[in-house]
C-alpha positions as CSV (number, residue, x, y, z in Angstrom):
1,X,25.3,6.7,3.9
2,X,23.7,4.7,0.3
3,X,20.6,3.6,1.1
4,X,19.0,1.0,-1.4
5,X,15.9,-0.4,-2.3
6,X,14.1,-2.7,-4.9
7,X,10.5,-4.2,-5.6
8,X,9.2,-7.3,-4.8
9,X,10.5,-9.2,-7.8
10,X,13.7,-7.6,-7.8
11,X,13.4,-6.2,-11.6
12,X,14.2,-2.9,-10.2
13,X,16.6,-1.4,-7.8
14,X,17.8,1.7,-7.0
15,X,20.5,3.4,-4.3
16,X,20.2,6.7,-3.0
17,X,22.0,9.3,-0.6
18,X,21.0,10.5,2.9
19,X,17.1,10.5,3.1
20,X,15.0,12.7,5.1
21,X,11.3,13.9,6.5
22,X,10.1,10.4,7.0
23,X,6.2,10.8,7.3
24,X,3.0,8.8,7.0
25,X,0.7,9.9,4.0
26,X,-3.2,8.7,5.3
27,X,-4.1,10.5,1.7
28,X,-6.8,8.4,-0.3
29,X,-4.8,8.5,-3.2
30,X,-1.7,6.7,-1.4
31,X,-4.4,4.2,0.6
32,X,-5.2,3.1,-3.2
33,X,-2.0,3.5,-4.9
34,X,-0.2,1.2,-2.1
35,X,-2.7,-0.8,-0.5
36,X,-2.2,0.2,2.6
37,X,-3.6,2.1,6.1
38,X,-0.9,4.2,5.1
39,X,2.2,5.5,2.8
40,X,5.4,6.1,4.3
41,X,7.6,8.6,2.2
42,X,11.5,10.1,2.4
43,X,12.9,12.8,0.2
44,X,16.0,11.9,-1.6
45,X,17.8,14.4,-3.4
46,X,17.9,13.8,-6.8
47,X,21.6,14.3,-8.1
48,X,22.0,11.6,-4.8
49,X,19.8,8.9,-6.4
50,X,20.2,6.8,-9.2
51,X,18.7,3.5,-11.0
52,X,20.6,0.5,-10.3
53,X,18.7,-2.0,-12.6
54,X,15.3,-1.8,-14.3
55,X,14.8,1.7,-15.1
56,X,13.2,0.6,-17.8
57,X,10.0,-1.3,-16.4
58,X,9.5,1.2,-14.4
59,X,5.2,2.2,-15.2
60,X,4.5,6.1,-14.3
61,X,0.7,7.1,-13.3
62,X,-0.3,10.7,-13.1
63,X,-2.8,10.6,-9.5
64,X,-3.8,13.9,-9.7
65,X,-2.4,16.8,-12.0
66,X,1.4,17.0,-12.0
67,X,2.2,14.4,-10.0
68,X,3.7,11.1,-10.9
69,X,3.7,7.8,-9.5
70,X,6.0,5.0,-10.0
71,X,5.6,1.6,-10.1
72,X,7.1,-2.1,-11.3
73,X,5.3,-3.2,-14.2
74,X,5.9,-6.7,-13.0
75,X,5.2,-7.1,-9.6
76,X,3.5,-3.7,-9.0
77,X,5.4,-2.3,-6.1
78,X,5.0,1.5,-5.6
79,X,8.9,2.5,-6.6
80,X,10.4,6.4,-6.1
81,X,8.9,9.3,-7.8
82,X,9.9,13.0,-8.7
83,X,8.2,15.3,-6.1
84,X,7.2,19.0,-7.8
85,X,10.0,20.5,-6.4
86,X,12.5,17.6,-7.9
87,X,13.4,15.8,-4.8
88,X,13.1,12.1,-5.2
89,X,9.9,10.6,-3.0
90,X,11.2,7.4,-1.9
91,X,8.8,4.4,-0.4
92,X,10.3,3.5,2.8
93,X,8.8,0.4,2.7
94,X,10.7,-1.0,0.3
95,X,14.2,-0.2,1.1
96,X,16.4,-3.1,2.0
97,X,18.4,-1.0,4.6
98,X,16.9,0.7,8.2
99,X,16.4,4.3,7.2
100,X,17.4,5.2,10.2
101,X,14.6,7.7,10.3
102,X,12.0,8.9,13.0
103,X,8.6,10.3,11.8
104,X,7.9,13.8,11.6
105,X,4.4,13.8,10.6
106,X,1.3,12.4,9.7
107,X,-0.3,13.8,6.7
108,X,-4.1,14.2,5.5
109,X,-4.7,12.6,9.0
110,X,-8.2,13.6,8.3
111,X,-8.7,11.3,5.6
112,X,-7.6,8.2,7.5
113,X,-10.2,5.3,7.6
114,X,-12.5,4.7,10.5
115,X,-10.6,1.5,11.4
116,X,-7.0,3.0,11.1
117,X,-5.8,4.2,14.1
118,X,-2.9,7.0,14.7
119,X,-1.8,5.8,18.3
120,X,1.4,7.5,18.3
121,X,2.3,11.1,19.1
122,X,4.0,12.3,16.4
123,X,2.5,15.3,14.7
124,X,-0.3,15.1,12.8
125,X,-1.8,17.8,9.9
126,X,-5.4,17.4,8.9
127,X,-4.0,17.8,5.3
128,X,-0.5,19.1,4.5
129,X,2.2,20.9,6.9
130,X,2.7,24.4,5.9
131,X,5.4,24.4,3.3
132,X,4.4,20.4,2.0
133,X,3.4,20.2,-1.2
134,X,1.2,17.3,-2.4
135,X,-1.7,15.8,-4.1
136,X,-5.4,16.5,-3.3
137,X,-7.3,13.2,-2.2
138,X,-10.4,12.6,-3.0
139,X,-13.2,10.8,-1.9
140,X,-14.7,8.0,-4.2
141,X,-18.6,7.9,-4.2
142,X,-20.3,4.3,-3.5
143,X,-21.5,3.0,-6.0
144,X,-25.4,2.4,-6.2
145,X,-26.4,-1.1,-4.9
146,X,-29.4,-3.0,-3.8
147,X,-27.9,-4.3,-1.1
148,X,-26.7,-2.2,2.0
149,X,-24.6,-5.3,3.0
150,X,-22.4,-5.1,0.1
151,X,-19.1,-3.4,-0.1
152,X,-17.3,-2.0,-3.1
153,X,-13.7,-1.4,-3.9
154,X,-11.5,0.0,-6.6
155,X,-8.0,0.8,-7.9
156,X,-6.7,4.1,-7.8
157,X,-7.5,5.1,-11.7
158,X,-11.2,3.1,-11.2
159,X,-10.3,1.4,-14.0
160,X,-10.4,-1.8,-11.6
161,X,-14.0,-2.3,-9.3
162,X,-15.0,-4.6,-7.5
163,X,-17.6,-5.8,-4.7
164,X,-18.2,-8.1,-1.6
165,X,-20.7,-9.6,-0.5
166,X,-21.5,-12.1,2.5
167,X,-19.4,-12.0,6.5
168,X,-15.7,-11.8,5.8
169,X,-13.3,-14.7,7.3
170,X,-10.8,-12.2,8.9
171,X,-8.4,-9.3,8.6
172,X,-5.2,-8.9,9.5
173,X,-2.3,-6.6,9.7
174,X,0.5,-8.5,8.4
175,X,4.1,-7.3,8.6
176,X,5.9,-10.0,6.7
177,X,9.1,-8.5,4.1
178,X,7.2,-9.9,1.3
179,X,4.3,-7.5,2.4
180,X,6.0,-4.5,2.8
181,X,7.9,-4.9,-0.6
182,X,4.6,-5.7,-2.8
183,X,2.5,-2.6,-0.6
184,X,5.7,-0.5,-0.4
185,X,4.2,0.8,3.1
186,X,5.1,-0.1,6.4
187,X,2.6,-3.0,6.7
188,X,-0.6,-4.1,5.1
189,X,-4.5,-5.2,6.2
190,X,-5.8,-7.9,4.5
191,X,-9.0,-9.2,4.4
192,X,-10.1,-12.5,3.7
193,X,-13.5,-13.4,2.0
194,X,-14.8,-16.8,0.4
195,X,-13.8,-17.0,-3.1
196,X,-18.1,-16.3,-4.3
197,X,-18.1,-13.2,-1.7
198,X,-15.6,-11.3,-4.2
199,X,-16.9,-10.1,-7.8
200,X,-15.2,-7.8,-10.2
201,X,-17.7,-5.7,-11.6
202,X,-15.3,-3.9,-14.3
203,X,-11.8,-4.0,-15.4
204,X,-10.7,-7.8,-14.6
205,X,-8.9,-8.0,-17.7
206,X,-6.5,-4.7,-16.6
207,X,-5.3,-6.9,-13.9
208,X,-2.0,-8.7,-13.3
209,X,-0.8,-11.0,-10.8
210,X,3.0,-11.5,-9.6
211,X,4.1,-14.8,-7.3
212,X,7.0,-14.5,-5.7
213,X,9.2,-18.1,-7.1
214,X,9.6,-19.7,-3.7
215,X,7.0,-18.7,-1.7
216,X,4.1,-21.3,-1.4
217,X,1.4,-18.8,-2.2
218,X,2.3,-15.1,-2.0
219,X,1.1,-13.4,-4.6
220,X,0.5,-9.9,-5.7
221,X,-2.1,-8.7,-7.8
222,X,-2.5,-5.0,-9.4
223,X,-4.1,-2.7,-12.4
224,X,-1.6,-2.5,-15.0
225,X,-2.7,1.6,-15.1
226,X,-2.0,3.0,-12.2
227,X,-0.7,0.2,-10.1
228,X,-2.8,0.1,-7.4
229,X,-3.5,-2.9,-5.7
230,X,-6.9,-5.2,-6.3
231,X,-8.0,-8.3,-4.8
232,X,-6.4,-11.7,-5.0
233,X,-8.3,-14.9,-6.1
234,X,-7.1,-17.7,-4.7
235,X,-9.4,-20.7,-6.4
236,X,-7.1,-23.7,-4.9
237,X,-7.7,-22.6,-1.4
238,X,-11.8,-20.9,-2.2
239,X,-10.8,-17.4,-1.1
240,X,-10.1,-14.0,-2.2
241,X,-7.6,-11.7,-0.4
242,X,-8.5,-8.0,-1.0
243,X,-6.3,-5.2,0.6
244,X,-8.7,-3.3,3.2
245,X,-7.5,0.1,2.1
246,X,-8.5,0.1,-1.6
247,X,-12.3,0.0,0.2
248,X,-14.5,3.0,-1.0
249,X,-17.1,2.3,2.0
250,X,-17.5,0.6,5.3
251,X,-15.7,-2.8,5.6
252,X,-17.3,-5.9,6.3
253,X,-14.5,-6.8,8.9
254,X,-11.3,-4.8,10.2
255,X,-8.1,-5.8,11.8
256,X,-8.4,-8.1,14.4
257,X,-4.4,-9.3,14.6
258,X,-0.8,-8.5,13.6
259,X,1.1,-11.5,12.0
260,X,4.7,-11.7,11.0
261,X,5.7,-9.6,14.0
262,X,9.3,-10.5,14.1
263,X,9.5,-9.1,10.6
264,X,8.4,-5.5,11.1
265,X,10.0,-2.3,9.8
266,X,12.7,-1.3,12.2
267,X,11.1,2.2,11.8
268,X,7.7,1.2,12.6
269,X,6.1,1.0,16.4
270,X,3.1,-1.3,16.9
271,X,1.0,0.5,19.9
272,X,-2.2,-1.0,19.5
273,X,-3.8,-3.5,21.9
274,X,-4.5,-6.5,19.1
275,X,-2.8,-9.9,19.2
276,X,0.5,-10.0,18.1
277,X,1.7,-13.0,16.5
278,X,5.6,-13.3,15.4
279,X,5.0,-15.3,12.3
280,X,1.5,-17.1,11.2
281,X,-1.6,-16.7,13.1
282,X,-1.9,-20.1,14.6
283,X,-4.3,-22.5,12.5
């Protein structure tokens, strides 16, 4: 069996051979490097995978000593990555075929956010499985503020900071394609703020957006670093879309609703009890 996958924009693509030990990294380092509640990884071997285009804007990030991550330099999508014993570490989120994969795990369990919920009952380690080798997360201090109502956020270098002030509109889990292909995760929680209740406070100018051609809005927006994903200023429409998992303290809203339903990951099981809508909330 090839399995294949490519990033949002499509600038890079690669095909591998069987994958295996699908499992759900709740690691800070993943939560900022993808976006997302969570990272879902297979192991690839590595004489079995190869580059089909775009090799060359491929963008490597060392997160913690020895260990490389991947991403597009255009869009930003977290793309495969050596592992320290050379296996390939592929993004399941991004692959364009069904892995065909059950989870075995669910890793540095412990450092899941409050709001993030394991509801399933696959095996879960505190940190790492004996025998898994990995990063170390770490914990990001809050930075010093005036205000206990305001919330801060950053990339995964730091090069990127940000805070919010003010209620939130909403969050939402959304598991639309487009999602899982810019977060390279299973899904991703959004949250939505007025446009003045979102502030970069350092780094704005290490920042690049992608829009996909034809969709009407989606965008993607990431430091040019590391990768990891940053909020989303949307000036037409007054808001500012900030991925809930790049959060370094308590969120001003969680998820309240999954949208794009009928587009989920084949290899993902929704169990929670919050609305479940197949394609846009209603307005």
């Amino acid at each position: 069996m090839t399995y294949r996958g490519s990033c949002l924009c499509g600038d890079v693509a690669w095909e591998s051979g069987a994958l295996s030990v699908l499992h759900h990294c709740h690691c800070s380092i993943c939560r900022k490097a993808h976006g997302a509640p969570f990272a879902s990884f297979a192991y690839a071997d590595a004489e079995e995978f190869r580059w089909l285009s775009g090799e060359s804007g491929v963008v490597a990030y060392e997160s913690s000593p020895g260990f490389m991550r991947n991403f597009c330099g255009r869009c930003g999508s977290a793309l495969p990555a050596h592992d320290p014993d050379g296996k390939r570490v592929v993004p399941v989120g991004c692959l364009d075929d069904d892995p065909h994969l059950e989870a075995m795990a669910h890793v540095f369990a412990a450092s899941r956010p409050d709001w993030s919920e394991i509801r399933d009952a696959v095996p879960r380690f505190d940190a790492l499985p004996p025998g898994m080798d990995g990063p170390t997360p770490f914990e990001r201090e809050r930075p010093a503020s005036a205000d206990e109502d305001t919330s801060h956020g950053s990339c995964l270098c730091a090069a990127v900071t940000w805070e919010m002030t003010g209620p939130a509109i909403i969050a939402r889990n959304c598991h639309c394609g487009r999602c899982r292909k810019a977060r390279s995760a299973a899904f991703t929680a959004n949250l939505v703020m007025p446009l003045d209740g979102v502030r970069f406070t350092c780094g704005a100018d290490a920042t690049r957006t992608y829009k996909v051609p034809d969709a009407r809005f989606f965008c993607q927006t990431f430091c040019t670093l590391c990768g990891g994903a940053v909020p989303r200023v949307d000036p037409d429409r007054g808001i500012a879309i900030v991925p809930l998992a790049t959060l370094d303290d308590t969120p001003p809203a969680v998820p309240s609703e999954h949208i794009f339903v009928d587009s989920k990951a084949e290899w993902f099981e929704i169990l929670d009890d919050l609305p479940q809508y197949p394609g846009p909330p209603p307005k």
